[in-house]
KEKE-3310 file (N, C-alpha, C; in steps of 0.2 Angstrom, whole numbers, plus 5000, padded with zeros to 4 digits):
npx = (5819:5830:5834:5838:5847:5848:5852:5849:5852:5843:5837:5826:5829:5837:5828:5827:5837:5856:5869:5886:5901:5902:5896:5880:5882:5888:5878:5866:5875:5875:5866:5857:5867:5861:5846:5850:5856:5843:5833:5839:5840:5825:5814:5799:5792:5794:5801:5802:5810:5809:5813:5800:5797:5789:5778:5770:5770:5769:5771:5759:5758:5771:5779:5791:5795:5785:5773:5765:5750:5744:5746:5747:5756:5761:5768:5777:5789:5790:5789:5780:5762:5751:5742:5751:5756:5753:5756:5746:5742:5755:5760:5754:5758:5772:5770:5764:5774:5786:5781:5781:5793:5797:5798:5793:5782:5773:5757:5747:5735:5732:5743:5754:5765:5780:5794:5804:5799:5795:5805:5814:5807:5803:5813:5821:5810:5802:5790:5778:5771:5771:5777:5774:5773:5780:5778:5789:5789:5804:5808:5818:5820:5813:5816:5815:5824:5826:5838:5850:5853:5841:5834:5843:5839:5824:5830:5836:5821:5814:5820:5821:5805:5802:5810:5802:5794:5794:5798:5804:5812:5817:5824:5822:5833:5830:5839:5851:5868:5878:5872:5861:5848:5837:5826:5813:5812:5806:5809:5808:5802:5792:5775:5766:5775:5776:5762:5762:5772:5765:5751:5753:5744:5738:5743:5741:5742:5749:5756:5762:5772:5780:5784:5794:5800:5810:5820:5824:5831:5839:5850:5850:5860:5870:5875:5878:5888:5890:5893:5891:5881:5885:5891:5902:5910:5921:5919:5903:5912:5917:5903:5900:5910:5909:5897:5899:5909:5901:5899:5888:5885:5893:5886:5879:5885:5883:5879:5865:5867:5880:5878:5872:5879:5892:5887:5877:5861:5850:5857:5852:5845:5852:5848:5838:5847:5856:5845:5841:5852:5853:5843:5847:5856:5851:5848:5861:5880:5882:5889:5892:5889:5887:5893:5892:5900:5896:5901:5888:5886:5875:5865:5860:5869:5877:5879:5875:5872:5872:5872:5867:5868:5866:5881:5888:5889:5890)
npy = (4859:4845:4836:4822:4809:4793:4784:4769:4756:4747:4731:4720:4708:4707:4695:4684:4680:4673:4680:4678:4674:4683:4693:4695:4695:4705:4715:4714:4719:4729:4737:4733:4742:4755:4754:4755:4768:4775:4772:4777:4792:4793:4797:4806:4809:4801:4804:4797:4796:4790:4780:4773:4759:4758:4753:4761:4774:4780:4783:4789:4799:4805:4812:4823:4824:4819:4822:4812:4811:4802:4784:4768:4750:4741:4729:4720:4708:4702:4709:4719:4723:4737:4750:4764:4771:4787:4803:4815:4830:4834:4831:4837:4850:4851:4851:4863:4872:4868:4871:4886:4887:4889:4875:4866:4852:4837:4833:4819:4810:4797:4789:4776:4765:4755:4740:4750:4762:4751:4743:4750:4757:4742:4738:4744:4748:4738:4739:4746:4753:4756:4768:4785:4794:4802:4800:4804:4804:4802:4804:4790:4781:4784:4789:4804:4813:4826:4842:4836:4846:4853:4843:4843:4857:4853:4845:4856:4864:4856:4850:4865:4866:4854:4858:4869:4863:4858:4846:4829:4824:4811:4809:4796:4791:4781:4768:4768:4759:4761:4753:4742:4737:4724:4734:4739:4749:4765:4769:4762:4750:4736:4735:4729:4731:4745:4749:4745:4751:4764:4762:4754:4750:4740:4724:4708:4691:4684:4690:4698:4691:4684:4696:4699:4686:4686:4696:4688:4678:4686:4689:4677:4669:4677:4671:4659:4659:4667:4681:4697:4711:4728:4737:4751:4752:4763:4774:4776:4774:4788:4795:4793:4800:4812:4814:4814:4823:4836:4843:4844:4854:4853:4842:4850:4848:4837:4827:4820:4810:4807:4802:4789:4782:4781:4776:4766:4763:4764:4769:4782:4783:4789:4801:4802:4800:4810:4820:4818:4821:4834:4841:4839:4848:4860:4863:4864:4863:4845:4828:4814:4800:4786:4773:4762:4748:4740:4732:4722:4711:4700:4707:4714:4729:4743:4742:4752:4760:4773:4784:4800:4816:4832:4843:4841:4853:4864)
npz = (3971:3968:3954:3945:3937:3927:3915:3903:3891:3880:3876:3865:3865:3879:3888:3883:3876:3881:3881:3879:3888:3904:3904:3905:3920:3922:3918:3925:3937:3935:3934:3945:3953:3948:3952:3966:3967:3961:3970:3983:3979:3980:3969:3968:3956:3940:3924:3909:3894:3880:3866:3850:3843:3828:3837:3844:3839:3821:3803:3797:3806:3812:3826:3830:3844:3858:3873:3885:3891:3895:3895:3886:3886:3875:3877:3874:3868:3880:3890:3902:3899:3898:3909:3910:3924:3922:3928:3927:3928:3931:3918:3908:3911:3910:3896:3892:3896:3892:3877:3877:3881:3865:3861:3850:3852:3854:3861:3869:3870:3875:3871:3865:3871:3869:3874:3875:3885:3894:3899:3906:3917:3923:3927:3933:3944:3945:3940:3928:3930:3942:3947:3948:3932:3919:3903:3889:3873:3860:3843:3836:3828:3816:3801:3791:3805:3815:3819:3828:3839:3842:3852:3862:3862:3868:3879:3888:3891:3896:3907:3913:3917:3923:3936:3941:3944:3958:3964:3969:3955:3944:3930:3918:3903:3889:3878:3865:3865:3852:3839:3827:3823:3816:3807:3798:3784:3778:3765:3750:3753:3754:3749:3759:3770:3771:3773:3785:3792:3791:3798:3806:3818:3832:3828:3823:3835:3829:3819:3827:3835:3824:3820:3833:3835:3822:3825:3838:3833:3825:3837:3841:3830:3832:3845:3840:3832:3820:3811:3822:3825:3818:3829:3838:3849:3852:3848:3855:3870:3869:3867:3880:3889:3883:3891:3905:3906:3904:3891:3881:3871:3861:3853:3845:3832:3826:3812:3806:3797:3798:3812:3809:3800:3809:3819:3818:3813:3823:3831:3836:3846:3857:3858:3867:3880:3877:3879:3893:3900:3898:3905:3914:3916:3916:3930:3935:3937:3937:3942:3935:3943:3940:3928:3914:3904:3889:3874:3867:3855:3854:3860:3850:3853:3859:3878:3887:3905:3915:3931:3936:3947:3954:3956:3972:3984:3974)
capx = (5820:5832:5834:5843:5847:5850:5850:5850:5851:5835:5837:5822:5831:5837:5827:5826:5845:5860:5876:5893:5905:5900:5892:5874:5883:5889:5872:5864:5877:5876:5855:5858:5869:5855:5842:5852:5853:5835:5831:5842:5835:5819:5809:5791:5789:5800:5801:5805:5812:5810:5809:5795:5800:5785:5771:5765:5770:5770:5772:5753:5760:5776:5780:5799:5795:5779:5774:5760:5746:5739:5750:5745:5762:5760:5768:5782:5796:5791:5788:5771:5756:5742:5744:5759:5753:5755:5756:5744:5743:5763:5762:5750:5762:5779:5768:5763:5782:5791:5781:5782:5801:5799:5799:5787:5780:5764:5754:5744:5730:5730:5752:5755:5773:5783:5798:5809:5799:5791:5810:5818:5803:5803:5820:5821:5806:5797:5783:5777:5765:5774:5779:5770:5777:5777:5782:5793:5795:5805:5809:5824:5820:5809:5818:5819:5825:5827:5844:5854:5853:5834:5835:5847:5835:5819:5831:5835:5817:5810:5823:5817:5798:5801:5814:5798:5788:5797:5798:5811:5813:5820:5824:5825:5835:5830:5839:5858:5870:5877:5865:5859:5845:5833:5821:5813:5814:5798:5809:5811:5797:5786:5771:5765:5780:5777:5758:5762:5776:5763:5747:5753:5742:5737:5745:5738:5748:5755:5761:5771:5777:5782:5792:5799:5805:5815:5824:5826:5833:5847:5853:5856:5866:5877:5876:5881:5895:5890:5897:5889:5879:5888:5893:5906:5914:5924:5910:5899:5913:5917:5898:5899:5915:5906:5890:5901:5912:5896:5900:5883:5883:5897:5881:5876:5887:5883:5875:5860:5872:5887:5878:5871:5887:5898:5886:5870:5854:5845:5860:5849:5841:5857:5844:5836:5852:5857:5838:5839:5857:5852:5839:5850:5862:5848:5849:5871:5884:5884:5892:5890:5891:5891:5896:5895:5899:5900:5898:5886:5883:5869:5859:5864:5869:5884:5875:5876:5872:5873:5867:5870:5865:5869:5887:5886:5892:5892)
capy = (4852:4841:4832:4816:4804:4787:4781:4763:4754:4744:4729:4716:4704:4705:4691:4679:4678:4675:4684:4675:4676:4687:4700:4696:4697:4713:4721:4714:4723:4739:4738:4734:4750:4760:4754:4756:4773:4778:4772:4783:4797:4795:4801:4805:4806:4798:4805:4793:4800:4785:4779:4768:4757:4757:4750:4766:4780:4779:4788:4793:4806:4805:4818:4821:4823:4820:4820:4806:4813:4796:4781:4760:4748:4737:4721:4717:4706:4700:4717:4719:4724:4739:4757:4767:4776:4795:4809:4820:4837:4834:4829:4843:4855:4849:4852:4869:4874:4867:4876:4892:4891:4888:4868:4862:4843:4835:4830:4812:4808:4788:4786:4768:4763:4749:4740:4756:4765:4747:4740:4753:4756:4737:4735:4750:4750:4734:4736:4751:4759:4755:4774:4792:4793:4806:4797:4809:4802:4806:4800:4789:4776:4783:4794:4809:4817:4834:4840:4834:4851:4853:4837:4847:4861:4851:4843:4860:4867:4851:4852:4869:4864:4851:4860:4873:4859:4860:4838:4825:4820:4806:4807:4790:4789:4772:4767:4767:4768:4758:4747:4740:4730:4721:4736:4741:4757:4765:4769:4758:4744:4732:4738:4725:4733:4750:4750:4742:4757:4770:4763:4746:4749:4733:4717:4701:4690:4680:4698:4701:4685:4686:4701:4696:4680:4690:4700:4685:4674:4688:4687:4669:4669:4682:4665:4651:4662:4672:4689:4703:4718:4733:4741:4756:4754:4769:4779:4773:4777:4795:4799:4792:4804:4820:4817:4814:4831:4840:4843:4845:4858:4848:4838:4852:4850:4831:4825:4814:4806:4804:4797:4784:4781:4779:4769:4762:4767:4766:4774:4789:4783:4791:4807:4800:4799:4820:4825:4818:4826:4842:4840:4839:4854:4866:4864:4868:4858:4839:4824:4805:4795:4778:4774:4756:4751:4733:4729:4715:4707:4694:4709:4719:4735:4744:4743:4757:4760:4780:4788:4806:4820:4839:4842:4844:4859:4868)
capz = (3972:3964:3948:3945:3929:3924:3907:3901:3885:3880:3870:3864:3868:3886:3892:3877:3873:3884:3879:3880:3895:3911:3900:3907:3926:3923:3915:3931:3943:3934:3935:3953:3956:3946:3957:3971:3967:3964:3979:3988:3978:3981:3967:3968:3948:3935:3918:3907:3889:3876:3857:3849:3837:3827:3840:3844:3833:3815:3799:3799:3809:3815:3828:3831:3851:3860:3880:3885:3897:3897:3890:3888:3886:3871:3881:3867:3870:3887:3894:3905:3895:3902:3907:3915:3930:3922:3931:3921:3930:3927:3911:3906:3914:3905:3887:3892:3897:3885:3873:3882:3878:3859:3858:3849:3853:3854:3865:3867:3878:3871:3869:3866:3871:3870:3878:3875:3892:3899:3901:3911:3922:3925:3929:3940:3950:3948:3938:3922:3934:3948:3953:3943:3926:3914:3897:3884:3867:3854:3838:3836:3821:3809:3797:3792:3809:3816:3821:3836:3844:3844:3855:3868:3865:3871:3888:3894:3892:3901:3914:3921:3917:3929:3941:3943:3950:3966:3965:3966:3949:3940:3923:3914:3897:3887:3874:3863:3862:3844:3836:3821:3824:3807:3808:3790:3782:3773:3758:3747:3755:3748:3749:3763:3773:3771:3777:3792:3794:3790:3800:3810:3826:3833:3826:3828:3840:3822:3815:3834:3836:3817:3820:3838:3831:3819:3831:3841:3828:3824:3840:3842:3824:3834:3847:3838:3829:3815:3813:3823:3821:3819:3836:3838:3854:3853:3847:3862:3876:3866:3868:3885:3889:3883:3896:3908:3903:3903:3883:3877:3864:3858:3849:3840:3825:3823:3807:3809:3790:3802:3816:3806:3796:3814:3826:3815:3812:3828:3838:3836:3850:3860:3859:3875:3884:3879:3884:3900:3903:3896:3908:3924:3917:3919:3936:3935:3936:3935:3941:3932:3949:3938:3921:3914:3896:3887:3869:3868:3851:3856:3858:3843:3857:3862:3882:3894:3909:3920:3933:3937:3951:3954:3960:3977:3986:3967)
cpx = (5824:5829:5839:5844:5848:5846:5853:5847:5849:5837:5830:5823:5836:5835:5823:5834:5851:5865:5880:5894:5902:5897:5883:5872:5883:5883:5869:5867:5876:5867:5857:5861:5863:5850:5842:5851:5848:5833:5833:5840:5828:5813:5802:5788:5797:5799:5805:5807:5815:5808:5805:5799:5792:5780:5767:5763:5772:5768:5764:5753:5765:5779:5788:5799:5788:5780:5767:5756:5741:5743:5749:5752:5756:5761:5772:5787:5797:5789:5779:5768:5752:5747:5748:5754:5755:5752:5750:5743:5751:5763:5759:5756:5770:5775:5770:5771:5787:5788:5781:5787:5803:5801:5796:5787:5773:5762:5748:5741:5727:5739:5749:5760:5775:5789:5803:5809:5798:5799:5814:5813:5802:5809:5823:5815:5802:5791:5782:5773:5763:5777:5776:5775:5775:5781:5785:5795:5797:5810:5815:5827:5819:5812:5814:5819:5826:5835:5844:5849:5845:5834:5838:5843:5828:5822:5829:5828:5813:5814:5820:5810:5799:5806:5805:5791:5789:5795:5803:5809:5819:5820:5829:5826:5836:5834:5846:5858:5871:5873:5867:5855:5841:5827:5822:5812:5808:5804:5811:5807:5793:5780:5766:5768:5777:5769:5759:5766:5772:5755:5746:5749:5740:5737:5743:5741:5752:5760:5766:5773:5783:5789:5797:5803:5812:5820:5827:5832:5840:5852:5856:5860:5872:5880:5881:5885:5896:5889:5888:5884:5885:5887:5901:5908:5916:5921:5905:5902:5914:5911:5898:5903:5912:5900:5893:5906:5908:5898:5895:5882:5889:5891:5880:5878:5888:5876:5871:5864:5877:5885:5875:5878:5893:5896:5878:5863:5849:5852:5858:5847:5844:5851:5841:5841:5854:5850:5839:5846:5858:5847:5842:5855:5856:5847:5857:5872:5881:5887:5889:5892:5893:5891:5899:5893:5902:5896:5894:5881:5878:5864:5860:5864:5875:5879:5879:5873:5874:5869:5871:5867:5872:5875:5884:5891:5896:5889)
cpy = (4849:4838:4828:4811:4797:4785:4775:4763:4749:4738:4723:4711:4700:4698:4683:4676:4679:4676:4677:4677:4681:4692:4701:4698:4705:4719:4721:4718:4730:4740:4739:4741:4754:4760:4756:4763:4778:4778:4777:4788:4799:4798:4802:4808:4806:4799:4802:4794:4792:4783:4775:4765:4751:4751:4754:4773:4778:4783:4792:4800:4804:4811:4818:4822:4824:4817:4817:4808:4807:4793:4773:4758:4741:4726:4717:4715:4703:4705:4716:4725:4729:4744:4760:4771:4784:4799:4816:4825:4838:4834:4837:4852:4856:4851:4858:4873:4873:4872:4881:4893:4889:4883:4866:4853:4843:4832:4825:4810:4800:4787:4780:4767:4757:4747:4746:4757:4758:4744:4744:4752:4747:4735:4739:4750:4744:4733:4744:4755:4757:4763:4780:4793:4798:4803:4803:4804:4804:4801:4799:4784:4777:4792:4797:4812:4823:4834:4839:4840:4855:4847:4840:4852:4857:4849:4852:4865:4861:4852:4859:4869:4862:4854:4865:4870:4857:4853:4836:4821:4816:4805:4801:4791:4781:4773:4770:4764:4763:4753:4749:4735:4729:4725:4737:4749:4758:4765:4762:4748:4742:4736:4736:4731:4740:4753:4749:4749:4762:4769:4755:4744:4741:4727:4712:4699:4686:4687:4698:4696:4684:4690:4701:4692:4682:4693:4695:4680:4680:4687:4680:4667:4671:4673:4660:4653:4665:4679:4692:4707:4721:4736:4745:4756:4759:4773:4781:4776:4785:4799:4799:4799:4811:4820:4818:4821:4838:4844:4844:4846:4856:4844:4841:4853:4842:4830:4819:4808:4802:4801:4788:4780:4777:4772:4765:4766:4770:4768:4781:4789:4785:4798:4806:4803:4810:4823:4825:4825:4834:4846:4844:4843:4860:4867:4867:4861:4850:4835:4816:4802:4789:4778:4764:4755:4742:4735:4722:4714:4704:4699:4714:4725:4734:4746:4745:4759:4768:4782:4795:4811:4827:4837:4845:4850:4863:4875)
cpz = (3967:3957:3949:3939:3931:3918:3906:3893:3886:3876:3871:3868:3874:3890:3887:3877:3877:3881:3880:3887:3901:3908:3905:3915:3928:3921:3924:3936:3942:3937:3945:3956:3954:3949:3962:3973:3966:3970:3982:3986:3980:3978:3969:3961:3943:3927:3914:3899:3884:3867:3857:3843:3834:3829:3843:3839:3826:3809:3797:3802:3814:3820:3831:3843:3853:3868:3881:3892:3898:3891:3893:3886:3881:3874:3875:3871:3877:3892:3896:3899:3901:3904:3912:3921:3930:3926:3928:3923:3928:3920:3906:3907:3911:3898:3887:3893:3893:3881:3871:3879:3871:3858:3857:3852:3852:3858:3865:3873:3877:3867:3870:3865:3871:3875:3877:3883:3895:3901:3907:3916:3925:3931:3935:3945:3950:3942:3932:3928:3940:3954:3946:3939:3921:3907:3890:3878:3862:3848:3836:3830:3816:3805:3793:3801:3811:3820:3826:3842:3846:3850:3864:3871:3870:3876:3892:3896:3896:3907:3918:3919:3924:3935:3944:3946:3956:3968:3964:3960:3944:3934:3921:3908:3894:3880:3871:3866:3853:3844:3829:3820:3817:3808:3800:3790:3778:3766:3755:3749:3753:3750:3759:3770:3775:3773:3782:3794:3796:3794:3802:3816:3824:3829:3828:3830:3836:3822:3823:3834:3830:3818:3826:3836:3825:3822:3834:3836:3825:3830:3842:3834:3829:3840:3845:3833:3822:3816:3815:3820:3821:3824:3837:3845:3855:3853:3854:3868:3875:3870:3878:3890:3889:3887:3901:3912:3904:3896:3877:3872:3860:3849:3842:3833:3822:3819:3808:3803:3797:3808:3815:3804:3803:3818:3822:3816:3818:3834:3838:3844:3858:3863:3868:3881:3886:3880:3890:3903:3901:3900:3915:3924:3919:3927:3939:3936:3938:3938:3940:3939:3947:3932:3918:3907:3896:3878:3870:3863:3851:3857:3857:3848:3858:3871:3888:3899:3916:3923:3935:3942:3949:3957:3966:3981:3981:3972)
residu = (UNK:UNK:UNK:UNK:UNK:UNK:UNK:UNK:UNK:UNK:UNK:UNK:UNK:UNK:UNK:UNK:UNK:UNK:UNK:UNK:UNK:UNK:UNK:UNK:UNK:UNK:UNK:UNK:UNK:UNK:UNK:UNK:UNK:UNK:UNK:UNK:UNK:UNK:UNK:UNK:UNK:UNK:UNK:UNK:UNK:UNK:UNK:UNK:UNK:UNK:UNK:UNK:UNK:UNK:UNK:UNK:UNK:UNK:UNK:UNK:UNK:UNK:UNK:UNK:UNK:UNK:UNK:UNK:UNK:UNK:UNK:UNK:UNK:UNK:UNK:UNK:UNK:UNK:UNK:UNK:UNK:UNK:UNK:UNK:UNK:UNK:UNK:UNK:UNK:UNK:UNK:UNK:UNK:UNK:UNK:UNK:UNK:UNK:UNK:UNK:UNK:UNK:UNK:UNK:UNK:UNK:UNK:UNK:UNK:UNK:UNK:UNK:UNK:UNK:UNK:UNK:UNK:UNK:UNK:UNK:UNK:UNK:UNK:UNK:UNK:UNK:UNK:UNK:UNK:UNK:UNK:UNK:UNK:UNK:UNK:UNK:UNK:UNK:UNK:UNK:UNK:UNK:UNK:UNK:UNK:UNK:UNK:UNK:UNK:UNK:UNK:UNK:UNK:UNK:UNK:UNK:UNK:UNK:UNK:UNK:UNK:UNK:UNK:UNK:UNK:UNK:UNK:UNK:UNK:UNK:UNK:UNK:UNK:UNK:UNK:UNK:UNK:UNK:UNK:UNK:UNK:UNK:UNK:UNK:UNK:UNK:UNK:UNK:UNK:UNK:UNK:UNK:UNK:UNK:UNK:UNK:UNK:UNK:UNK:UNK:UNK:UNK:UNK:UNK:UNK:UNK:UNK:UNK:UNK:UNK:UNK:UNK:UNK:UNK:UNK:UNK:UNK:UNK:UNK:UNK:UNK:UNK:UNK:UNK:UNK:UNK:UNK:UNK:UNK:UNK:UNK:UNK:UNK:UNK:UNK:UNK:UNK:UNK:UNK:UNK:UNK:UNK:UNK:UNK:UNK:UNK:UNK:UNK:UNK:UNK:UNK:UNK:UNK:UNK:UNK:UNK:UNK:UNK:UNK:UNK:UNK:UNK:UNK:UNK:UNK:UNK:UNK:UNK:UNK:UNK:UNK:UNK:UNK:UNK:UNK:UNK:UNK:UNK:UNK:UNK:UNK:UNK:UNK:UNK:UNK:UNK:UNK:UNK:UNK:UNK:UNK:UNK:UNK:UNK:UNK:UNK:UNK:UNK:UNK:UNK:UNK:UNK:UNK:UNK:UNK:UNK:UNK:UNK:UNK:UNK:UNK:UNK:UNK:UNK)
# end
């Protein structure tokens, strides 16, 4: 049975803060194609492969990839609140396979995710547990990381996991591509800071509004005409060039230093984007059907937009 892609990038501030000029048109028209083409696919379960940005995992234990056999949705930023409709025979299924072919993760029978998975799933289907959902996450913000090329390794052992489940599957990539959003770092944090880092479950709704309001408040500066995050345009379509290319082990000699250094801290979160297409190489060749790319400062993102399927008559 087939495999199919589409990756989008996730931002807070999607439905707080409008862009400048046609930027907001153009995000809408791409969603639309993206949709367009789920549909036409057809999945009957969607593996959605996303970062947290400290509201579920935290330095307590940080695990550089985890698959979610039962997973609730925090409700950050707008995003619906309450639990994804996973797949758990699936999800139990992808653990044991992956780790079968030497890739560690972890498994989580109580995941709490944020708008990373709750945004694509909304945008694409309606609703978090709107359609059978296996959540995959892997760690995109909270430093130290593991290389690139473990990241490629865990796509292509998920990919024939799920190819041997003889399902139409939908791999969703949330999240990239440059960024630099006002997230904090354990090192070097007041103290305050650096528990919440290391064991912040449940914030009161001051503490979330606290930290949304921050987030929101960079964007409208970028609004009312103060310089920018950092965003890499050229960086952004490069990455985009080599998924298109089918270039993957390209990846494996990029420094977590040098992707930091090009496109900002949380362009890690690109990670997503090559699992899923490492994903839908295990099946063979490849073709990107769509491909949509804006910088959009107002919500610190270089914001992209693809979807991909097997080549046909490969």
């Amino acid at each position: 049975m087939p495999l199919a892609v589409v990756t989008a990038s996730h931002s807070p501030l999607m439905h707080t803060v409008a862009p400048r000029g046609d930027a907001q048109t153009a995000v809408d028209s791409a969603f639309a194609q993206a949709r367009a083409f789920a549909a036409e696919f057809r999945p009957d379960l969607v593996v959605v492969i996303a970062p947290d940005h400290y509201n579920g995992m935290f330095y307590d234990l940080m695990p550089p990839f985890c698959v979610g056999t039962a997973a609730e949705a925090v409700g950050d930023y707008g995003t619906a609140q309450g639990p994804l409709a996973v797949d758990r025979e699936a999800a139990r299924h992808v653990v044991r396979e992956v780790l079968a072919a030497g890739v560690d993760l972890a498994m989580s029978e109580r995941m709490v995710v944020d708008h990373g998975f709750a945004q694509p799933l909304e945008l694409l289907f309606g609703g978090i547990d709107a359609v059978p959902t296996v959540p995959v996450f892997i760690n995109s913000v909270a430093v130290p990381f593991g290389p690139v090329c473990r990241t490629r390794l865990l796509g292509e052992a998920l990919g024939r996991a799920l190819l041997a489940l003889e399902r139409r599957v939908l791999l969703v990539g949330s999240g990239g591509l440059s960024h630099d959003p006002p997230l904090p770092t354990l090192d070097g944090a007041p103290p305050e800071v650096a528990a919440r880092l290391i064991a912040g479950r449940h914030p009161t709704p001051g503490e979330r509004a606290g930290r949304e309001a921050r987030v929101r408040d960079a964007g409208l500066a970028v609004v009312a005409g103060e310089p920018g995050p950092r965003l890499n345009p050229a960086w952004d379509r490069a990455f985009l060039d080599l998924l298109a290319e089918g270039r993957l082990k390209a990846t494996d000699t990029w420094t977590n230093a040098w992707i930091t250094a090009e496109a900002g801290n949380s362009a890690h979160e690109v990670r997503t984007w090559l699992a899923c297409y490492a994903a839908l190489a295990a099946a063979g060749p490849y073709d990107m059907r769509s491909s949509f790319y804006r910088p959009i400062p107002e919500w610190i993102a270089g914001f992209g937009i693809t979807t991909a399927e097997p080549r046909r008559n490969s």
